[in-house]
N, C-alpha and C positions, 0 to 999 in steps of 0.2 A: 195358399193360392191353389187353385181346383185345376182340371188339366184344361189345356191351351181348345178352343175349338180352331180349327182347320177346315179351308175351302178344299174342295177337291181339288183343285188346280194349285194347292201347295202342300209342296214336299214336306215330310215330318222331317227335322232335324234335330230337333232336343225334345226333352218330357220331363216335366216336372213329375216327382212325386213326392208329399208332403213327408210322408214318412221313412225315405231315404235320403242318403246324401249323394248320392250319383244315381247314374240310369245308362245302361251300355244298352239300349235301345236304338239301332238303325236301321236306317232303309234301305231294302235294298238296291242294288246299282243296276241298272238298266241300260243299254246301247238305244237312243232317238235314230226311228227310221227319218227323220225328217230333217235334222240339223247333225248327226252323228257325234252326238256327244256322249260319251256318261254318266250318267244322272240319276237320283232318285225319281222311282217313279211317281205318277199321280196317285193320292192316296185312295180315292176309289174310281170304278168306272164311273167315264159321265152319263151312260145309259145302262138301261136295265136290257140289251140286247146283245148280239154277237156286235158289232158296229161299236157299241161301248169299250167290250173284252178286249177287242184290238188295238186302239185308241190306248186304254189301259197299259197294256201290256207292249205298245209300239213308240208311244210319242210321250215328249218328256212335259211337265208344269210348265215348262218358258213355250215350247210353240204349241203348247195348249192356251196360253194366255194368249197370244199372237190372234191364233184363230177364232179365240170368242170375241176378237175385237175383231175382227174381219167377218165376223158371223153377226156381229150389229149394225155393221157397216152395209151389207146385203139386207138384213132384215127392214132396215130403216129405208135403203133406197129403193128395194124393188117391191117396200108394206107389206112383207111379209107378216102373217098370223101363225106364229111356229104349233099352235095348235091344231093347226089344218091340214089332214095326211099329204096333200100336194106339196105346201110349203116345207114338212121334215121331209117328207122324200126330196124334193130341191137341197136343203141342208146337209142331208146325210149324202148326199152325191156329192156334195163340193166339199162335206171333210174327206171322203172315199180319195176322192181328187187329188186335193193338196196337202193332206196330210198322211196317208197314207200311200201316194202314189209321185209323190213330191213334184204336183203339177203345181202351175200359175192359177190362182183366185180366178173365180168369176168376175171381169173386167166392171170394173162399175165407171158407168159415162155420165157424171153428175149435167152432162146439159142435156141428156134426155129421162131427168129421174122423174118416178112417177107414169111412166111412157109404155115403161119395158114390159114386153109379158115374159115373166121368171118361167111358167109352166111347163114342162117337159112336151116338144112333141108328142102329139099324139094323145096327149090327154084333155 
């Protein structure tokens, strides 16, 4: 059996390799600025930027999963295009937010979906 592929959003915990019989390969333990647990970290950044390195290096696989679900949850109600510099700067403000500054989500008011303008003042 060849080696395991892995999402970035999960921790390595074992490895095969065919032509041993053990593998002392671990992750290392990490402190989540956002739920303060210890954990392996994510196995790579989810960006190619500073905003990634910190996410990386701060928040753990479980409220990284939290927030890609909370990041669909936004994309879907306010139609975001994560392609669109407005829409990642929006994104990259509410993971700043809540995962790195352990604030509350951007409130989603499903009886005004479709309504809201997500846009940053001033732009």
């Amino acid at each position: 059996m060849g080696p395991e592929i892995v999402n970035a959003g999960t921790p390595v915990s074992h490895c095969e390799a065919p032509s041993k019989t053990s593998c002392n390969m671990t992750a290392e333990s990490m402190h989540c600025r956002r739920c303060g647990k210890d954990t392996p970290p994510l196995n790579k950044a989810p960006f190619r930027n500073e905003l990634g390195d910190r996410v990386l290096a701060e928040i753990c696989p479980s409220c990284w999963q939290d927030w890609l679900q909370h990041q669909t949850s936004l994309i879907n109600h306010y139609g975001l295009d994560p392609r669109e510099p407005k829409a990642r700067e929006f994104l990259y403000e509410q993971i700043e937010h809540v995962l790195l500054q352990g604030g509350e989500g951007k409130e989603i008011d499903t009886s005004k979906q479709g309504t809201i303008d997500w846009a940053p003042p001033g732009s």
